[in-house]
C-alpha positions in Angstrom: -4.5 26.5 26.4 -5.2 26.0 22.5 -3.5 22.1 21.7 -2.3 22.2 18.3 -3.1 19.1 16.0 -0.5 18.2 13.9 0.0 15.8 11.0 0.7 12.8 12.2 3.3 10.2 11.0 1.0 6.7 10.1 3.9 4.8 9.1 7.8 4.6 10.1 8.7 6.0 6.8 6.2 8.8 6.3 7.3 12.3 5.4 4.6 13.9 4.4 1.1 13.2 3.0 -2.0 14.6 1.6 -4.6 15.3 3.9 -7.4 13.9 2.1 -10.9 15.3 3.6 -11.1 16.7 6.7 -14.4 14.5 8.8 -14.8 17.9 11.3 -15.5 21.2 10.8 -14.4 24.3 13.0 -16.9 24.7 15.8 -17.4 21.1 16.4 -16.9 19.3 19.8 -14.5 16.1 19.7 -13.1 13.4 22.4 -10.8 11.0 22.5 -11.1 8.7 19.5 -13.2 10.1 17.1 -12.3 10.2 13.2 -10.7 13.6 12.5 -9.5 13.3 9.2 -9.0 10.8 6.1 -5.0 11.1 5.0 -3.5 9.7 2.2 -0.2 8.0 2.6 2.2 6.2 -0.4 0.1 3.3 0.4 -3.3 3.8 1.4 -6.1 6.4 2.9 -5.8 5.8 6.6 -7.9 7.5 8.9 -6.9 10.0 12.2 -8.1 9.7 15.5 -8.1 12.4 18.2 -6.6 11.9 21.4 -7.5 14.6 22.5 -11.0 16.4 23.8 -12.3 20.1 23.2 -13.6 22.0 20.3 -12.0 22.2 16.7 -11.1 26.3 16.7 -9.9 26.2 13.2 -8.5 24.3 10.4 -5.4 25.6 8.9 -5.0 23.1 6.0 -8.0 22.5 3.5 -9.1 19.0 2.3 -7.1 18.2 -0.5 -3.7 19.5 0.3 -0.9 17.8 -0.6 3.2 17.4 0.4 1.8 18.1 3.8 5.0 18.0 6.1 4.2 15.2 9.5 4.3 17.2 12.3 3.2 20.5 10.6 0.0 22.2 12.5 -2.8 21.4 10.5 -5.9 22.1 13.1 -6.4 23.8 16.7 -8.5 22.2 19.6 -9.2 24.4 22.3 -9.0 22.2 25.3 -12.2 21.4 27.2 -13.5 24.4 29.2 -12.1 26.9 27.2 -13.8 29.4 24.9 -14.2 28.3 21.5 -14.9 31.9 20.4 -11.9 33.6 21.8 -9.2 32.0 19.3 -8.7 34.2 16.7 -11.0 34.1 13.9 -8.5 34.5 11.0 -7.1 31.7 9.8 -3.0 31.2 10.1 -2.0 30.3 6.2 0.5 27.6 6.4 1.0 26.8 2.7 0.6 28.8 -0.2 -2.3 28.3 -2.5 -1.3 27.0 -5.8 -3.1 29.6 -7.6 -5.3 32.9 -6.3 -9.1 32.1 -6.8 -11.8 34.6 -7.4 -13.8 35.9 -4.6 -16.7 34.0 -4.5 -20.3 35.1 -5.9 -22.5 35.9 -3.5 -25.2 33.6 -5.3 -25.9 30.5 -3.0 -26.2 27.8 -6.2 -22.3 29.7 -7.7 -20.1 26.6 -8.8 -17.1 25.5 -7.6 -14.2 25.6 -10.1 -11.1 23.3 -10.2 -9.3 25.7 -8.6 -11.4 25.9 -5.2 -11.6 23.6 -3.0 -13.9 21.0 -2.6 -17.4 21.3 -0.9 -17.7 19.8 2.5 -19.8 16.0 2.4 -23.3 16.7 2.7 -24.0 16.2 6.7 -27.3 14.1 8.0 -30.2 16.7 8.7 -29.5 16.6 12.3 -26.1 18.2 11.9 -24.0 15.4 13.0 -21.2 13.9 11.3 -21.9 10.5 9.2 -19.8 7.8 10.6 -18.5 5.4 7.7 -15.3 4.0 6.9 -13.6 5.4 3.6 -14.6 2.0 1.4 -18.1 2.6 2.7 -18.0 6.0 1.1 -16.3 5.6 -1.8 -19.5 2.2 -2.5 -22.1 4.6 -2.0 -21.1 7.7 -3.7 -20.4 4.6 -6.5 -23.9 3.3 -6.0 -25.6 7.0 -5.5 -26.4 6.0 -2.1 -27.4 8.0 0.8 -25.5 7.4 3.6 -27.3 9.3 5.8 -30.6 6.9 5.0 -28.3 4.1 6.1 -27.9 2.2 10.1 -24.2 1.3 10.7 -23.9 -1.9 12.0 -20.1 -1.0 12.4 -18.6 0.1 16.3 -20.8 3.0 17.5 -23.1 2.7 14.8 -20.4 3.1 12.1 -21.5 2.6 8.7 -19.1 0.0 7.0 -19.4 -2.0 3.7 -21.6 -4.8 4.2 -24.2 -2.3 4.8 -23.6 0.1 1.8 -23.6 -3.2 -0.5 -27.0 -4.2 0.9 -28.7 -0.4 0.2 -30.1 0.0 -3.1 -29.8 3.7 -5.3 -33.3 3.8 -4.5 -32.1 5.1 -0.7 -30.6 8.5 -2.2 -31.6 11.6 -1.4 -32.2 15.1 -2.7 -28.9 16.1 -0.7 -25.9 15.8 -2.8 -24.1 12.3 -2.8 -20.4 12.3 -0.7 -18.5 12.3 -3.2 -14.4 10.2 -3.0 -11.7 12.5 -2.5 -9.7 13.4 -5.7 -6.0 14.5 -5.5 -5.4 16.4 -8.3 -3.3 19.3 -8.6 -5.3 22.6 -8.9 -3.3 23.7 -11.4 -0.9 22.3 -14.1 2.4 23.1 -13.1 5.2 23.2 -16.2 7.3 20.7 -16.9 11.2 20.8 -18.1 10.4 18.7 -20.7 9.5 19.6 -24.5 6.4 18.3 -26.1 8.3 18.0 -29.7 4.6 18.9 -31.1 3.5 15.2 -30.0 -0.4 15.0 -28.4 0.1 14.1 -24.9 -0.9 14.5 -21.2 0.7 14.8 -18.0 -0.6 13.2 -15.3 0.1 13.9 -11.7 2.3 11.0 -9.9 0.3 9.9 -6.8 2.1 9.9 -3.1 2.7 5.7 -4.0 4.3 6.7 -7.3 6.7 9.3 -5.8 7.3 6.9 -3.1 8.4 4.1 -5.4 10.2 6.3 -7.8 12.9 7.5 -4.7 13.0 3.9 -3.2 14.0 2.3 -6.3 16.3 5.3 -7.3 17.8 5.7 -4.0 18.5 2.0 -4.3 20.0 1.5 -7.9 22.3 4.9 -6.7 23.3 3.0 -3.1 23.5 -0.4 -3.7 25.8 -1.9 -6.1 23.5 -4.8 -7.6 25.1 -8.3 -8.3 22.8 -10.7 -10.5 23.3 -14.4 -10.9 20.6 -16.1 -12.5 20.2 -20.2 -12.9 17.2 -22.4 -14.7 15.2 -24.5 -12.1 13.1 -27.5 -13.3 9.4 -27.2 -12.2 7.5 -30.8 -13.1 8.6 -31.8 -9.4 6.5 -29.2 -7.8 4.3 -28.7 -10.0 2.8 -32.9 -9.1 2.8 -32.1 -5.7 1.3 -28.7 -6.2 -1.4 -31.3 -7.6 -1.5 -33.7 -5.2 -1.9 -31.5 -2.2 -4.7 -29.3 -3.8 -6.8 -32.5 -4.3 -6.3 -33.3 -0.3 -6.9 -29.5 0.7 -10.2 -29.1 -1.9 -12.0 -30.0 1.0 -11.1 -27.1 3.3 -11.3 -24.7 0.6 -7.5 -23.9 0.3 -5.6 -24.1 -3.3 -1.7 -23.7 -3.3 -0.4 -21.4 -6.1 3.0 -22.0 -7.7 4.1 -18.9 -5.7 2.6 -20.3 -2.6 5.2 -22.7 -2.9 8.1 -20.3 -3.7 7.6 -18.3 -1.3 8.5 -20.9 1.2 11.3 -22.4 -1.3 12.5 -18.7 -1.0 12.6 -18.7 2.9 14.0 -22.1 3.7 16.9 -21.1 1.6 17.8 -18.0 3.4 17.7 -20.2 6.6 20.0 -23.0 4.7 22.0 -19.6 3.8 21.9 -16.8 6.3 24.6 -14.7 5.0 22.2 -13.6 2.7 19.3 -13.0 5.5 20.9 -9.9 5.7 20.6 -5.9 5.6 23.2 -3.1 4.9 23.2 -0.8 7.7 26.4 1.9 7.5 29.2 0.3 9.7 27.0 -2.8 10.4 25.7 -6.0 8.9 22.2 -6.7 10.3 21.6 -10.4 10.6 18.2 -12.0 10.7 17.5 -15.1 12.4 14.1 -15.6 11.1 12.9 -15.6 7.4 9.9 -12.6 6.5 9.3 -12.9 3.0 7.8 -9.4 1.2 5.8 -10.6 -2.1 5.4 -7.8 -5.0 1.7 -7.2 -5.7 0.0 -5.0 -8.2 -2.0 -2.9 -7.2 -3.6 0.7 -9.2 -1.6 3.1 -9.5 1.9 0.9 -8.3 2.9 -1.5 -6.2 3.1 -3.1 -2.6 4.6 -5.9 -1.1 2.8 -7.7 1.9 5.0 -9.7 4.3 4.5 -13.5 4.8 6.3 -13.0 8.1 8.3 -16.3 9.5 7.5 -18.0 6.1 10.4 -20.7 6.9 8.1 -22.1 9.9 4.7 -21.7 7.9 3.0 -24.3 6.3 2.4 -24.0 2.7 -1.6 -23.9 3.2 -1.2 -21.4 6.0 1.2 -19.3 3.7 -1.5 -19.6 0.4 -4.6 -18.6 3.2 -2.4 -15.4 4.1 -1.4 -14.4 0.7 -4.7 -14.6 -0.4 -5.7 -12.3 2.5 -2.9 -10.2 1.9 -3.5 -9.5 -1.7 -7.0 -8.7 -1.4 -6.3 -6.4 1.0 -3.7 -4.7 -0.4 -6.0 -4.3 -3.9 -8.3 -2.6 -1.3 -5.8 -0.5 0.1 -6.6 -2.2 3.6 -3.3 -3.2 4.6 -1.9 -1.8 7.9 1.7 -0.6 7.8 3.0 -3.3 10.0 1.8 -5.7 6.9 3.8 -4.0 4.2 7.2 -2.6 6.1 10.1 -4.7 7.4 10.6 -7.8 5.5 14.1 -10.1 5.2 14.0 -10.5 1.2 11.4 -10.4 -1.5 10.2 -12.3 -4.1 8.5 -10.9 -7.2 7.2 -13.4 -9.8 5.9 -12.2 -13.0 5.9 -15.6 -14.5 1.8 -15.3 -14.7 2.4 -12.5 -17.6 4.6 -14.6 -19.7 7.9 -13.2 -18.9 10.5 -15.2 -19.3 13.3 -13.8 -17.2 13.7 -10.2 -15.7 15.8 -8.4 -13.0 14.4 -7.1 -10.3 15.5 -3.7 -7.5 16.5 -4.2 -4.5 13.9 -3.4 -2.2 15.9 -1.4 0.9 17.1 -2.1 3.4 16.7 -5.3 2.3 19.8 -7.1 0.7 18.0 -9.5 -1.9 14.9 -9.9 -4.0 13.8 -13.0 -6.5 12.6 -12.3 -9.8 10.7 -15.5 -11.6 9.9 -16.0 -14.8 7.6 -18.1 -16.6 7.6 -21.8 -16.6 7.8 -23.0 -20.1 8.0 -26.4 -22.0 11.8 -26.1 -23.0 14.7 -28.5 -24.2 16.5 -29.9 -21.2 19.3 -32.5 -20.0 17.4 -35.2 -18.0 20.1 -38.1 -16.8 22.3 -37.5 -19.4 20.0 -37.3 -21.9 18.0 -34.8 -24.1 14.6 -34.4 -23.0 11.4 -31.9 -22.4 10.6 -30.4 -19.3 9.0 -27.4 -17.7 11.6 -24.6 -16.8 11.5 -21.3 -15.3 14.7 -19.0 -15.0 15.0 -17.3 -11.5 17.5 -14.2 -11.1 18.6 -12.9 -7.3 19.7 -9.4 -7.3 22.2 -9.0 -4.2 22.9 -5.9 -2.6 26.9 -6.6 -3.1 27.8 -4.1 -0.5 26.5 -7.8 2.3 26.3 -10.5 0.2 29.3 -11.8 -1.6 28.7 -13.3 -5.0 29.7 -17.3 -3.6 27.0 -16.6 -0.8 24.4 -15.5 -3.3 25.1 -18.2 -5.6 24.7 -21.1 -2.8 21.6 -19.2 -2.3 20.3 -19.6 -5.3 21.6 -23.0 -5.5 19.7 -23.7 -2.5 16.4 -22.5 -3.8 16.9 -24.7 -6.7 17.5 -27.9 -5.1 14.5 -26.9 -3.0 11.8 -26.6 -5.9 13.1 -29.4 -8.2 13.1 -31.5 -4.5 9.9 -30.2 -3.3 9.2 -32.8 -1.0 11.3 -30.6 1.5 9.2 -27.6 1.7 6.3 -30.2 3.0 8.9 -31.8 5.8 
């Protein structure tokens, strides 16, 4: 009987997504792990594989739809050895279109309006499916590249992005360049709010910005935040900082200050473990290792890779992660795995000048770490009035697990730490 493909959860947290552009077409033969469909998720384009092996019978939700619920119908297979052509031929409508289109023209060159969807990828000449991964396509369609005058060099001839950056423009066709998928309403949709007369536009929140929008909100509404900040003397750190990026120049590694508070951050949750600690209803979750989730901006929001069991890491193997980590998540490469779960997190905007901030909870996590900028400031050096470079640090505690003495020997803890660095090298 028919198997009904449905949209699949890619993360522990996904509700819903958009379902980017579909890489079938009804009438097409699949098996088992071939690339059905591109889906967007709060965090990045992800693609779905089938599992299972027949003949896509029809597609109920067009490219480009949005809010769609996981585990809503989105496809039929008919399983192997059935017949394609008995299903039905009209389509089941599972969501409403955001606003009736036009019958279309019966001219073969009639444009597509905003309010249609978009035209299928131009297909090779042979009729089958380009295989490329979605950076792959969104290079080409950047460069006006061809992919269809491209060889893959990726698993089963897949096209990936060394090869688009080696093809020149001079490799496109006639046949319209695939074009990256665009999420943008079809329609404006009217807002509550007034425009008292001022110019302005309203732009569409992507699924990340929705997504960080009801975190944070859901945690400034659950979690009653505590916030105890304290000033923490840098010149210590920042001459071994020094020192150990002239002995790792060599193997190409270079520690950033964060590098090094990072692990600052995690040793002091060990020294501390009441605040190694979640908030979970009836129960207080306990963690025995320390997995440090680091704030990174990215377009269009923000994502925080884990440095997982950062208290046992060196610092060179932490700064070679992060700097995989980061460049990932700019790519929107990261796999879920990489960005959910986490102890605590650290977010350090010292590198834009701020000089002290607080920072939300990121749940179910208990803690975070805002830093600020070190600066050249005033300060009491044995008893007497001196210079030094000084950042200011501010926990946020979810006060619900961690009472204020606990979170204060944290942050004591992380002081002695950084203006003692020789510790985070022991």
């Amino acid at each position: 009987m028919p198997v009904e493909l449905r949209m699949p959860a890619l993360s522990p947290t996904m509700e819903e997504g958009t379902l980017a552009r579909w890489l079938v077409k009804e009438g097409d033969s699949i098996s088992s792990g071939d690339l059905l469909a591109e889906i967007e998720t709060d965090k990045a384009t992800m693609e779905f594989e089938s599992i299972d092996e027949g003949t896509v019978t029809q597609i109920l939700v067009p490219a480009g739809t949005e809010n769609v619920k996981v585990g809503q119908v989105i496809a039929i297979i008919a399983a192997e050895g059935e017949d394609a052509s008995a299903a039905p031929a009209a389509k089941v409508a599972t969501f409403p279109a955001a606003e009736p289109s036009p019958a279309p023209a019966p001219a073969a060159t009639q444009t597509t309006s905003a309010q249609t969807p978009a035209p299928r990828p131009a297909e090779a000449p042979t009729g089958t499916r380009i295989k490329a991964s979605p950076l792959a396509k969104r290079i080409a369609a950047a460069k006006g590249v061809d992919l269809a005058s491209i060889s893959g060099t990726g698993p089963n001839g897949r096209i990936v992005k060394a090869d688009v950056d080696g093809a020149s423009p001079a490799q496109a066709s006639t046949a319209p360049a695939i074009q990256p998928a665009t999420f943008s309403s079809p329609a404006a949709t009217p807002v509550a709010l007034p425009d008292f007369g001022i110019p302005h536009e309203d732009v569409k929140l992507s699924n990340m910005r929705k997504t960080i929008a009801r975190r944070l909100a859901q945690s400034m509404q659950e979690a009653p935040h505590i916030y105890l900040s304290v000033d923490v003397r840098l010149d210590a750190l920042l001459k071994l900082r020094a020192d150990l990026n002239a002995s790792l120049e060599a193997r190409g590694i270079k520690l950033s200050v964060n590098d090094m508070l990072i692990k600052a951050l995690a040793l002091a949750l060990e020294q501390v473990p009441q605040c190694n600690v979640s908030f979970v209803g009836d129960t207080l979750r306990q963690y025995h290792r320390a997995d440090i989730s680091v704030a990174v901006s990215i377009p269009g929001g923000l994502i925080t890779p884990i440095v997982a069991n950062a208290d046992a890491k060196s610092l060179s193997a932490i700064a070679t992660e992060m700097n995989d980590l980061a460049a990932r998540a700019k790519a929107g490469k990261l796999q879920p795995s990489e960005y959910q779960g986490g102890t605590a997190s650290i977010s350090n905007m010292g590198m834009m000048g701020i000089k002290q901030f607080t920072a939300v909870i990121n749940p179910p996590q208990a803690m975070i770490l805002a830093v600020g900028a070190g600066e050249k400031r005033p300060y009491i050096v044995d008893d007497a009035l001196s210079v030094a470079t000084v950042m200011t640090c501010t926990g946020s505690f979810d006060h619900r697990a961690i009472d204020g003495a606990d979170g204060a020997q944290l942050m004591s803890a992380f002081k002695a730490l950084v203006e003692k660095p020789l510790g985070l090298v022991a």
